[in-house]
C-alpha positions as CSV (number, residue, x, y, z in Angstrom):
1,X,23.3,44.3,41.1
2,X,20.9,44.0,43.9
3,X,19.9,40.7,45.3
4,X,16.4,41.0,43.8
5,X,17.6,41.7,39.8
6,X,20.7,38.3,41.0
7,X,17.7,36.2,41.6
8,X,15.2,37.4,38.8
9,X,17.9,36.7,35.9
10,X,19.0,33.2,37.7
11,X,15.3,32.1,37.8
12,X,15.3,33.6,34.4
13,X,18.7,31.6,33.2
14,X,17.0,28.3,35.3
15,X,13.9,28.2,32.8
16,X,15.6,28.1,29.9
17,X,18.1,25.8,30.0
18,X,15.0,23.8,31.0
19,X,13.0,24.6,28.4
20,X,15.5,25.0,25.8
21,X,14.8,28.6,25.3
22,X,16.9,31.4,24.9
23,X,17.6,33.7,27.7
24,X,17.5,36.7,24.9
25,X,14.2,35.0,23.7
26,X,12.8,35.5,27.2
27,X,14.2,39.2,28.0
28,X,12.6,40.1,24.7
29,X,9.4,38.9,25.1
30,X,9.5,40.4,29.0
31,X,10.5,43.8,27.5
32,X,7.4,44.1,25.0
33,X,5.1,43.1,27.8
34,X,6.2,46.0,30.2
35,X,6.0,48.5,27.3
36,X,2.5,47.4,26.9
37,X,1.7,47.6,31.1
38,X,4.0,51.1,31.0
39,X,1.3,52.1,28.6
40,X,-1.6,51.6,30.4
41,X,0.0,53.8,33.3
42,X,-1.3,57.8,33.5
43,X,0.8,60.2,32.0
44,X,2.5,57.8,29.8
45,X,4.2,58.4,26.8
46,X,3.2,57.3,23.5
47,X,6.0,55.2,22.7
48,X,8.3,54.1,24.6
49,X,10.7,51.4,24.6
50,X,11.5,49.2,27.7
51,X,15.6,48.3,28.0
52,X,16.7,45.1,30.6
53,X,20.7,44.6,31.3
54,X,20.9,41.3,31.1
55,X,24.1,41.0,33.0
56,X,22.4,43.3,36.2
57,X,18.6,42.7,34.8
58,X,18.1,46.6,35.6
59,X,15.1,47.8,33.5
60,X,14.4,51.1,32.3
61,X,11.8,52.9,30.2
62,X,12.2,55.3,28.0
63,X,10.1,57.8,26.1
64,X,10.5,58.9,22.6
65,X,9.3,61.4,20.5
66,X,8.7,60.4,16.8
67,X,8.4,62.6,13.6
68,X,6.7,62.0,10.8
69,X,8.8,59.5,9.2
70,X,8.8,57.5,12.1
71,X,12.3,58.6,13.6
72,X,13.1,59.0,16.7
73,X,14.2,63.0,17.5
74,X,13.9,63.1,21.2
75,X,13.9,60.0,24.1
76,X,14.1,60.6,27.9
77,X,14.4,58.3,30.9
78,X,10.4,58.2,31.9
79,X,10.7,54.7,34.5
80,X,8.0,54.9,37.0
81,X,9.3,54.7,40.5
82,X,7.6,52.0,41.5
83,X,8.1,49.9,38.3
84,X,9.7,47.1,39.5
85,X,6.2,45.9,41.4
86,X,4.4,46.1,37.8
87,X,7.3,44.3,36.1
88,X,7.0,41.6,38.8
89,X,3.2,41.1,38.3
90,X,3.5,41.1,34.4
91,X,6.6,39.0,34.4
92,X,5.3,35.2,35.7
93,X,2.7,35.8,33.0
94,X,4.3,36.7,30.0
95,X,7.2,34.5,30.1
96,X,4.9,31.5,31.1
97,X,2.9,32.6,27.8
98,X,5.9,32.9,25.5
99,X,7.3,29.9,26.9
100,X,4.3,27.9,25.9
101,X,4.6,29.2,22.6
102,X,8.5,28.4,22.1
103,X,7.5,24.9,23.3
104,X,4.9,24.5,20.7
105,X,7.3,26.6,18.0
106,X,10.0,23.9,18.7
107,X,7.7,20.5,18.7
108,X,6.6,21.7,15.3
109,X,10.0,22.5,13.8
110,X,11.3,18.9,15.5
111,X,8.8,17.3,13.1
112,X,7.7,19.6,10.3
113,X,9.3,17.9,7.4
114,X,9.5,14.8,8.6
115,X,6.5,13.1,6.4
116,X,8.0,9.6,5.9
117,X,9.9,9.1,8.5
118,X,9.5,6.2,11.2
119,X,8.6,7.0,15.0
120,X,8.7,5.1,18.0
121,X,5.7,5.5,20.8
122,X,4.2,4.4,23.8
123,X,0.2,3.1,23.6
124,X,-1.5,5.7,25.2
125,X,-4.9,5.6,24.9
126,X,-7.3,3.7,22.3
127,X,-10.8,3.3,21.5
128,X,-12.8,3.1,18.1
129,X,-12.1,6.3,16.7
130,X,-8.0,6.4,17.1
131,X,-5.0,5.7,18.9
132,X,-2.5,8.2,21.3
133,X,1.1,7.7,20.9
134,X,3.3,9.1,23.2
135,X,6.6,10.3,21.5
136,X,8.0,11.7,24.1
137,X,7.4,16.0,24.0
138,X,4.5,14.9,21.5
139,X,1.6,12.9,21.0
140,X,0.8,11.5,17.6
141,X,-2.9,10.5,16.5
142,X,-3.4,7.3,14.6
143,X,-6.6,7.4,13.1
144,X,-8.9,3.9,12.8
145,X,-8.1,4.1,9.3
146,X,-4.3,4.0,9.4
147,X,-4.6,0.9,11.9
148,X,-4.2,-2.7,10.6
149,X,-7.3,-5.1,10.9
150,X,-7.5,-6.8,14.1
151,X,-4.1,-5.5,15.5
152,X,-4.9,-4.4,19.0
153,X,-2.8,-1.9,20.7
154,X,-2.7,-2.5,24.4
155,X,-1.9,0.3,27.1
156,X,1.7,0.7,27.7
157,X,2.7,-1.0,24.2
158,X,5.7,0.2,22.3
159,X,5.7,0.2,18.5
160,X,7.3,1.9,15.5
161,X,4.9,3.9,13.4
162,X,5.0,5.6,9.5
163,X,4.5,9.4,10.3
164,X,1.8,10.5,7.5
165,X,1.5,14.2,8.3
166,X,2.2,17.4,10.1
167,X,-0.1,19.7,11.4
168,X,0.6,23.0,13.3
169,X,-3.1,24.3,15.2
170,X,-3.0,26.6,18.1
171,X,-2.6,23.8,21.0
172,X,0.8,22.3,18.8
173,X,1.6,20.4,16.3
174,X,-0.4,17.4,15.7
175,X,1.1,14.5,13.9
176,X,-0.9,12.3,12.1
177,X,0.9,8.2,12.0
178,X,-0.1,5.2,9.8
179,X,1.0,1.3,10.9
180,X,-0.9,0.2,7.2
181,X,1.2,2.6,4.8
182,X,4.1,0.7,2.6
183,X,6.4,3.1,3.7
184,X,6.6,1.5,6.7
185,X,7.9,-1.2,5.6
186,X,10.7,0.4,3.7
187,X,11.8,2.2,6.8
188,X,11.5,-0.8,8.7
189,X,14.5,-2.4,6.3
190,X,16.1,0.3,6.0
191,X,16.6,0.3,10.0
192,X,17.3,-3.3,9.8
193,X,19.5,-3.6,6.3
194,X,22.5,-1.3,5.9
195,X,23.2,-1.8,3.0
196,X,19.1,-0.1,2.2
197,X,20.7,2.8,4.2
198,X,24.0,3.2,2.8
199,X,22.2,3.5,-0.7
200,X,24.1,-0.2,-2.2
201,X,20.5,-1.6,-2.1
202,X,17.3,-0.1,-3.2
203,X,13.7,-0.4,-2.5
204,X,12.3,0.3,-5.6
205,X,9.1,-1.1,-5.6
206,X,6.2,-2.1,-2.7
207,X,3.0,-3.4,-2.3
208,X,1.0,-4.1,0.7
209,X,-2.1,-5.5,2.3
210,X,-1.6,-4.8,5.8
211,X,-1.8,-7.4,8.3
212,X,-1.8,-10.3,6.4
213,X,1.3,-9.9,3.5
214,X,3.8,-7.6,1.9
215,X,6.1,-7.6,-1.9
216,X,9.0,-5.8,-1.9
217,X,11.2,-5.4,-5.5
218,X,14.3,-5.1,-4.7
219,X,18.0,-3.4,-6.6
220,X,21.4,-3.3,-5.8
221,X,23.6,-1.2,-7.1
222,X,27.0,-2.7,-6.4
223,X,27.4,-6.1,-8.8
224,X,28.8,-8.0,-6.0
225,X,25.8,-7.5,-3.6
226,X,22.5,-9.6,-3.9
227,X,20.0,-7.8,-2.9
228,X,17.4,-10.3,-1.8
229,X,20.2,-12.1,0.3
230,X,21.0,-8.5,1.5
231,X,17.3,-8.0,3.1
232,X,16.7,-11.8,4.3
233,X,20.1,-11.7,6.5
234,X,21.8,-15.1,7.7
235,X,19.3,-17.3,8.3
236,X,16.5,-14.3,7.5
237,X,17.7,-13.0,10.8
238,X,16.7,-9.5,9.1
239,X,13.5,-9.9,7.6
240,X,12.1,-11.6,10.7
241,X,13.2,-8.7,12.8
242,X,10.5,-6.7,10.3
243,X,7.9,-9.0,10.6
244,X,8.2,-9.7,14.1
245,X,7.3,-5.7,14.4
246,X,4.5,-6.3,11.9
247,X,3.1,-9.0,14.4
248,X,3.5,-11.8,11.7
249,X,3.0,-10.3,8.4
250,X,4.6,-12.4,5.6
251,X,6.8,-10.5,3.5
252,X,8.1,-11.6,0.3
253,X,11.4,-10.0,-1.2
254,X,12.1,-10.4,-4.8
255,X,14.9,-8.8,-7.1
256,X,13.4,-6.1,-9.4
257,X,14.0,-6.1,-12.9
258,X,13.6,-3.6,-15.4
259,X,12.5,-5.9,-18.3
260,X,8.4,-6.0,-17.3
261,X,8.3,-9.9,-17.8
262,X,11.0,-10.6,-15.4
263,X,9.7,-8.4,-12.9
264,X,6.5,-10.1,-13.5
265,X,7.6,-13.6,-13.3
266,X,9.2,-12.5,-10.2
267,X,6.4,-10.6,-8.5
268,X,4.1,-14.1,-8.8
269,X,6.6,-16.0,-6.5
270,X,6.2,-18.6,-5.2
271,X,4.2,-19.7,-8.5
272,X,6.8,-20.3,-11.4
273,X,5.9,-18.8,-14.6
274,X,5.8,-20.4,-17.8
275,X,5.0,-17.7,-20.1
276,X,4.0,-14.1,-19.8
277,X,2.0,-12.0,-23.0
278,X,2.0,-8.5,-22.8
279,X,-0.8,-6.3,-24.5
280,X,0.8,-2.8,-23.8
281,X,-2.4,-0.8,-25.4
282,X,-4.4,-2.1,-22.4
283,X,-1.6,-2.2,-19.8
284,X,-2.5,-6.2,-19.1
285,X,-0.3,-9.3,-19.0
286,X,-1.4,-12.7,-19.5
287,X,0.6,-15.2,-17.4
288,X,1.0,-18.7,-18.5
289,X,1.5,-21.4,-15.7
290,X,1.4,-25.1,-15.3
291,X,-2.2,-26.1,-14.1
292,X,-0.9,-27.4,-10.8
293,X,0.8,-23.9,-10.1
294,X,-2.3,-22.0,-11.0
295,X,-4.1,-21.6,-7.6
296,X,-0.5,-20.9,-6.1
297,X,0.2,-18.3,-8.9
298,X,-3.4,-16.6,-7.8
299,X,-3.3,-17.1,-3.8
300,X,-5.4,-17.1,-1.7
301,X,-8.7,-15.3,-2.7
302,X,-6.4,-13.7,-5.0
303,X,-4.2,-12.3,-2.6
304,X,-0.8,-13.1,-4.3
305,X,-2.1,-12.1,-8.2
306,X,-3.3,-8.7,-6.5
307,X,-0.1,-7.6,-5.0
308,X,1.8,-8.5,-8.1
309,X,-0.3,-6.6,-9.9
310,X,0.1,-3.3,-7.2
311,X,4.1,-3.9,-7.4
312,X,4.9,-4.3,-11.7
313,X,1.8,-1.9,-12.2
314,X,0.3,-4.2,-14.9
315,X,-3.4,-5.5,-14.7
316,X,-2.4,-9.5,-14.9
317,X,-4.6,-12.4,-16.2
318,X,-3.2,-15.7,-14.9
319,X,-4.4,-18.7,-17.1
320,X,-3.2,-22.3,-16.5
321,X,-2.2,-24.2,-20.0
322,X,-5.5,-26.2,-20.2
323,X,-7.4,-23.5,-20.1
324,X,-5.0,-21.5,-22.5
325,X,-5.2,-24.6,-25.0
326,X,-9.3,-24.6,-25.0
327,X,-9.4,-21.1,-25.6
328,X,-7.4,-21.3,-28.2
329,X,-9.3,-24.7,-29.5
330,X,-12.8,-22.9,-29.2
331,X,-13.8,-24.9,-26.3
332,X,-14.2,-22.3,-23.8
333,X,-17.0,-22.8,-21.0
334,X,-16.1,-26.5,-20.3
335,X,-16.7,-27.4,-16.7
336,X,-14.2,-27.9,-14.6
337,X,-13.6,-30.2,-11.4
338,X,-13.1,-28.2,-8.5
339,X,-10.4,-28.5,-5.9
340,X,-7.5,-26.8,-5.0
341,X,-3.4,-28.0,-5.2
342,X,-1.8,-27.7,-1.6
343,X,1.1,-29.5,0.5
344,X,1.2,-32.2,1.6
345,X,3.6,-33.8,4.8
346,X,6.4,-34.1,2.5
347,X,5.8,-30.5,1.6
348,X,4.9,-31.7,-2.5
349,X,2.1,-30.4,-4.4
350,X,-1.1,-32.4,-4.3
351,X,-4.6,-32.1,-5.4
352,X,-7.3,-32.4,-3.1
353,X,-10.6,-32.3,-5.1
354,X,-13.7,-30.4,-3.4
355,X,-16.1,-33.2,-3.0
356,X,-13.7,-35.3,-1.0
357,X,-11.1,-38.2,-2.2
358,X,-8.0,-39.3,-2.6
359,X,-5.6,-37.0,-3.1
360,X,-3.4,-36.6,-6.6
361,X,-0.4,-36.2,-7.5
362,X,0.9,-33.5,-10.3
363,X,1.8,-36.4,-12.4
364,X,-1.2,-38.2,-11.5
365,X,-3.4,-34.9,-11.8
366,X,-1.6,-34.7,-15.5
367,X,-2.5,-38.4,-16.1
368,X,-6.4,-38.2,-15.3
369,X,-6.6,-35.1,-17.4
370,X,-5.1,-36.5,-20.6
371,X,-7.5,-39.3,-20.0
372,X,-10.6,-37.3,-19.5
373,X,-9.6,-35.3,-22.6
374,X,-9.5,-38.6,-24.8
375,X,-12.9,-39.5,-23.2
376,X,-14.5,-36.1,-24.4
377,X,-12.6,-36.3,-28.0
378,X,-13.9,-40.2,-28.5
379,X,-17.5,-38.7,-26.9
380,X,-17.6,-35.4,-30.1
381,X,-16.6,-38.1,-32.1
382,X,-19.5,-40.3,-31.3
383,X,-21.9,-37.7,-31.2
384,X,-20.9,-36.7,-34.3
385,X,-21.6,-39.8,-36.0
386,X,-24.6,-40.8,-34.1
387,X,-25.7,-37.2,-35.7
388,X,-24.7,-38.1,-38.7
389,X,-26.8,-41.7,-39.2
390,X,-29.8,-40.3,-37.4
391,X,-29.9,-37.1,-40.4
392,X,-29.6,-40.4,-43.0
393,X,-32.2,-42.3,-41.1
394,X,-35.0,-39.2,-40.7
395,X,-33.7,-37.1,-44.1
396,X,-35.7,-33.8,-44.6
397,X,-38.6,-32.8,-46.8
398,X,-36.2,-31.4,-49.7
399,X,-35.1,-35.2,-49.6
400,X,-38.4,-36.8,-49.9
401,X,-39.6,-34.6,-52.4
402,X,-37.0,-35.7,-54.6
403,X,-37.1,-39.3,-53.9
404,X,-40.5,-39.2,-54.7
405,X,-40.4,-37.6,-58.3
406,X,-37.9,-40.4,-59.4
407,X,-40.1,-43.3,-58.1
408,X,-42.6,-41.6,-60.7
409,X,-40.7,-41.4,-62.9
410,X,-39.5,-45.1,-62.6
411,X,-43.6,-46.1,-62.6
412,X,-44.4,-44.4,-65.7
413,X,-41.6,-45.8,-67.8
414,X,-42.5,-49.3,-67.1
415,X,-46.3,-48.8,-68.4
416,X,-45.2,-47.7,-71.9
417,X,-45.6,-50.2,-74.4
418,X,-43.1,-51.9,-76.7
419,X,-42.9,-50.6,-80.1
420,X,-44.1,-53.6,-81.9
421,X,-46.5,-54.7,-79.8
422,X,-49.7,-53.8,-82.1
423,X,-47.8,-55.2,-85.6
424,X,-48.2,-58.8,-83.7
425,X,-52.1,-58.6,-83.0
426,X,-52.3,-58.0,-86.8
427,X,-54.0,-61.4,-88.0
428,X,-51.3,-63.0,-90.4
429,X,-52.2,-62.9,-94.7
C-alpha cells in the first residue's frame, strides 16, 4: 500500500466514525462517482465498473461488454494512467455530498415515528410567526399556534416540548412541536409517575386549556394502587414537578370511572354533585348541585364545566336546586340576585352579592332565600285576591245585562194588581 492510498482510507475511516457513516457507505458512493468521471474521459468504454480495495484503497476500472440480456460476456482492466489525479478531484466532492445526505437520512430515521413523543430543546430563536428549538443534530419549529398564550420563550431557555409531526424536505427533516397539545401532559407524568410508565396506572382520559388548567381521568390497574395518589406523589411532589414545567398551570387529577355519572361527578371537582340526569338521545347531562356550589361547579367563565365536558364527552347543563325546583314549578324567568360564592380567610364558602354588602353565609344564604320565597308566595297570594275583589267590584257586561233583566222583572211584578181589587169598588146592594 503506498503512503498516498494509507492516508486516503485513514482520512476516509476518520469521517465516518465522525459522522456515523459507514466506511462501505463511503467507498460505494466514491466508486459510482469515478465511473461517472471515467465516462466522460475519451475513448471510454460504455460501461464500466470502478473497484476500490478497501484494505490498500487501490482503484481500478474496468470495462465490460454487455449482450443483449444485459450480461456481462467480456471485461478488461481499462484504468487511465493518470486516474488517481481525477479520483482525487472527484473524491472531496462526492463524499462531502453523500455525507450530507447520510446526515439528513439519519436525522429523519432518529425521528420518523416518533409523533407523540416528548423532546427537550434549547430556545433558539423567536419572533411572531414561531419558535427554533435546538435538539441537538436538529431543530424543531414551533409554530405561533402550538404556543401557549402569553408564555414567552427567552433565548437560551430549556423546555420539554410534544413533538406533533415529521417532515422529510430536501434540506432534512423538519419536526413540527406543540407546548398546547394534551399529550403533553401525559408524557409529562408519565416521565414523572412510574407507575404511568410501567403500565399499573393509566391516563385514560385528558382535557386541556393551555396555560391556565388541565383534567386528567385517571385508572389503575393493580387494586392495591390509587391512582390519583399515584400521580400527586408525597406531598404532590409529582404533580408540581409537571406544572412547574407548565409554568403554573393548574392541573386537576381525578380517578376515571366507567359508569358516565361517576365520571361525571368526578370531572366537576371541586363542585360536589348532587344529582346527575342523563338524556343519552342528545348526549347531555343535567347536573344537579346545591346553589352555593353552582358557580364553583361552572368556574370561572365556565372554565371548569367546559373541561368536564371535553374529558366524559357529554354536553353538561349544570342547574342549582332553586332553579331546578322553579322549572319544575312553572316559574322560570324569575330574577335572580347577582353575586358570586367564594372563600373567605377561613377558607369557607361565602356569598358576596354584586352590588356590594355584607357577606353571607351558606346557611345564611339558605335562610334569606326561604324567606324571600315566602315573601313572593304571600305576594301571588295577595295579588290573587286583590284580583279577585276588584273582578267582583267592576263585573263585566255579561254581568250587568243580567242584573238588569231581573230588576225588571222585579218592577213589573210589583205594578200588577190584586185580584180582588175591582169586586171592592163595586157599591154594596
Amino acid at each position: 500500500m503506498s503512503k498516498t492510498n494509507f492516508e486516503f482510507l485513514d482520512a476516509l475511516g476518520q469521517i465516518a466514525r465522525d459522522k456515523g457513516i459507514s466506511v462501505d457507505t463511503l467507498l460505494d458512493a466514491l466508486a459510482n462517482a469515478l465511473v461517472a468521471a471515467y465516462k466522460r474521459l475519451p475513448d471510454s468504454a460504455e460501461e464500466a465498473v470502478v473497484t476500490i480495495d478497501p484494505d490498500s484503497g487501490e482503484i481500478r476500472v474496468y470495462g465490460q461488454e454487455l449482450d443483449a440480456e444485459g450480461a456481462v460476456v467480456r471485461e478488461w482492466d481499462d484504468t487511465p494512467e493518470d486516474f488517481g489525479r481525477i479520483a482525487a478531484q472527484t473524491a472531496k466532492q462526492v463524499i462531502m455530498q453523500r455525507i450530507r445526505e447520510v446526515e439528513r437520512d439519519m436525522k429523519y430515521e432518529e425521528y420518523a415515528g416518533r409523533e407523540g413523543d416528548i423532546v427537550t430543546g434549547i430556545v433558539q430563536q423567536t419572533d411572531n410567526r414561531y419558535t427554533l428549538l435546538d435538539l441537538g443534530k436538529v431543530e424543531a419549529l414551533m409554530p405561533q399556534a402550538e404556543q401557549v398564550p402569553y408564555e414567552r420563550y427567552e433565548h437560551g431557555t430549556r423546555l420539554k416540548a410534544y413533538i406533533v409531526e415529521v417532515r422529510k424536505t430536501s434540506k432534512g427533516p423538519q419536526i413540527v412541536v406543540s407546548r398546547t397539545h394534551p399529550g403533553l401532559v401525559k408524557r409529562l407524568f408519565e416521565l414523572e409517575v412510574p407507575e404511568i410508565s410501567s403500565g399499573i396506572v393509566e391516563i385514560r382520559a385528558a382535557a386541556r386549556e393551555p396555560g391556565h388548567r388541565t383534567k386528567i381521568a385517571v385508572w389503575s390497574n393493580d387494586s392495591h394502587v390509587d391512582p390519583v395518589g399515584a400521580c400527586v406523589g408525597a406531598r404532590g411532589s409529582r404533580v408540581r414537578m409537571v406544572t412547574n414545567e407548565l409554568r403554573g398551570e393548574r392541573i386537576d387529577v381525578i380517578p376515571y370511572s366507567d359508569d358516565p355519572v361517576d365520571l361525571i361527578q368526578n370531572a366537576l371537582a371541586p363542585a360536589r354533585v348532587r344529582e346527575v340526569r342523563l338524556d343519552e338521545l342528545t348526549g347531555t347531562a343535567t347536573v344537579i348541585v346545591n346553589d352555593y356550589q353552582l358557580s364553583l361547579a361552572i368556574g370561572k367563565e365556565g372554565q371548569n364545566a367546559r373541561l368536564a365536558a371535553r374529558l366524559t364527552g357529554w354536553r353538561i347543563d349544570i342547574k342549582s336546586e332553586t332553579q331546578l325546583e322553579e322549572e319544575e314549578a312553572g316559574l322560570e324567568g324569575q330574577e335572580w340576585a347577582e353575586g358570586e360564592w367564594i372563600e373567605d380567610e377561613a377558607g369557607n364558602q361565602v356569598w358576596k352579592p354584586a352590588e356590594g354588602g355584607e357577606e353571607l353565609s351558606a346557611e345564611q344564604w339558605t335562610t334569606k332565600a326561604v324567606e324571600e320565597a315566602e315573601s313572593a308566595v304571600v305576594e301571588i297570594e295577595v295579588t290573587e285576591t286583590a284580583q279577585v275583589v276588584e273582578a267582583i267590584a267592576t263585573p263585566d257586561d255579561e254581568l250587568i245585562e243580567r242584573i238588569e233583566v231581573v230588576e225588571t222583572i222585579e218592577i213589573v211584578e210589583e205594578a200588577e194588581p190584586e185580584p180582588n181589587a175591582t169586586d171592592a169598588t163595586e157599591p154594596t146592594p
